[in-house]
C-alpha positions as CSV (number, residue, x, y, z in Angstrom):
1,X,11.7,-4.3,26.5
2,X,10.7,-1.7,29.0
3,X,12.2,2.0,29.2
4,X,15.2,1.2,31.3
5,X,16.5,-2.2,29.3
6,X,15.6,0.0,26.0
7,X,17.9,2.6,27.5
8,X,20.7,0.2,27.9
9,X,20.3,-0.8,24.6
10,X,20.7,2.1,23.5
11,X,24.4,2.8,25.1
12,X,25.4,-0.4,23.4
13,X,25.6,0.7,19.9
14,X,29.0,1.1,17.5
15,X,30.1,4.3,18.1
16,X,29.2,5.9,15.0
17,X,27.2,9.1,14.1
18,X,24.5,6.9,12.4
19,X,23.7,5.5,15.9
20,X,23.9,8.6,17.9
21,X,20.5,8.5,20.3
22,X,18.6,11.3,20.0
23,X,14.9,12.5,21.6
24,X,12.8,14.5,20.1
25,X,8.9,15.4,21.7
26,X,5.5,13.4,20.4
27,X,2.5,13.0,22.0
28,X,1.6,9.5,22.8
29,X,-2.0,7.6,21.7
30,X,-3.5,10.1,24.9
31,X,-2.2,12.8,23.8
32,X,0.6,13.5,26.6
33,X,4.3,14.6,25.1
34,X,6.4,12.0,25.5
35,X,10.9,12.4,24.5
36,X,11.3,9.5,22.1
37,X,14.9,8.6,22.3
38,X,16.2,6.8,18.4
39,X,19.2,6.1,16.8
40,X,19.9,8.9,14.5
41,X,19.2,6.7,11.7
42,X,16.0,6.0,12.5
43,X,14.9,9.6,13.0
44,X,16.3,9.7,9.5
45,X,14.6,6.9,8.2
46,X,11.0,8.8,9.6
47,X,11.8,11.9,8.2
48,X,12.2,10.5,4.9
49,X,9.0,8.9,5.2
50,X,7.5,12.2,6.3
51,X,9.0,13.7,3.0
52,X,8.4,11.2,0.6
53,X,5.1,8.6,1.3
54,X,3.3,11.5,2.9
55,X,3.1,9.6,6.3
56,X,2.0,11.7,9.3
57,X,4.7,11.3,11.7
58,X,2.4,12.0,14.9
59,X,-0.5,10.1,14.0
60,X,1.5,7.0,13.3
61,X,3.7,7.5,16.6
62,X,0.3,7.6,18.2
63,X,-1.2,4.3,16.5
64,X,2.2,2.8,17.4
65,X,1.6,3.9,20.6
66,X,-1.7,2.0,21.0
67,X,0.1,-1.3,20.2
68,X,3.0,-1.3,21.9
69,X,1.8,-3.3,25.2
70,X,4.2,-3.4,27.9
71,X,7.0,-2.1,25.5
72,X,8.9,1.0,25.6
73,X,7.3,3.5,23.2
74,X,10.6,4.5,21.7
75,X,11.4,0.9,21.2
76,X,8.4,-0.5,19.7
77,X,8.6,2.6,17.2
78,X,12.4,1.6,16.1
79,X,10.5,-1.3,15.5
80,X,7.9,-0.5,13.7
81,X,10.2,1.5,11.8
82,X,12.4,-1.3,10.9
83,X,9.6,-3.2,9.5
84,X,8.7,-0.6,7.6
85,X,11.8,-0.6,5.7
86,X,11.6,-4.0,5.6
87,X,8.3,-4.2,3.9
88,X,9.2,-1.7,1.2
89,X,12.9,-3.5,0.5
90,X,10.1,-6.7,-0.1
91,X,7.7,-4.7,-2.2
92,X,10.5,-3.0,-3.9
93,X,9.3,0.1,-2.8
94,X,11.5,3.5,-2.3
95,X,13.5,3.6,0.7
96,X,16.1,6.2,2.1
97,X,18.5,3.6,1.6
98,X,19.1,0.8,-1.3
99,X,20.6,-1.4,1.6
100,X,18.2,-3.3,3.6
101,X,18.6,-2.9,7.4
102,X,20.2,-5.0,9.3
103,X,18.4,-8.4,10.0
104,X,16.3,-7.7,6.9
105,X,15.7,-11.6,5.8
106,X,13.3,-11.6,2.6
């Protein structure tokens, strides 16, 4: 999904706070600052991560960066934030939630 299609996809959301898009700056895997536009729950979702497994937001924005091919970088990260959640609801893990996200299949 490239920027334009990703930016589409944003605007077709429910219309509820959870899902408002917002950008905030990261460098990408070159080191140029790049507005990566989320749902809010997603931003929330990193910033738990940030908080509580000690991840290091712009280092893995920048890895995700490296693999995201001819993807949007702000869509390959709500995707790589996804499966994140995902991965802990299977482990059992901690998660900001105790719902699994939508289209979470075991």
């Amino acid at each position: 999904m490239n920027q334009y299609e990703y930016e589409e996809y944003l605007k077709t959301a429910p219309q509820h706070p959870d899902y408002e898009p917002i950008g905030r700056r990261y460098k990408d895997c070159f080191g140029i600052e790049q507005t990566i536009i989320l749902h809010r729950n997603y931003w929330a979702y990193l910033d738990w991560l940030v908080e509580n497994a000690d991840l290091d937001a712009e280092a893995w924005i920048a890895e995700c960066d490296k693999h995201r091919e001819d993807k949007a970088l702000s869509y390959n990260l709500m995707h790589w934030l996804w499966w994140d959640e995902c991965d802990r609801h299977r482990k059992g893990h901690a998660t900001l939630s105790d719902i699994p996200p939508l289209g979470y299949e075991e």
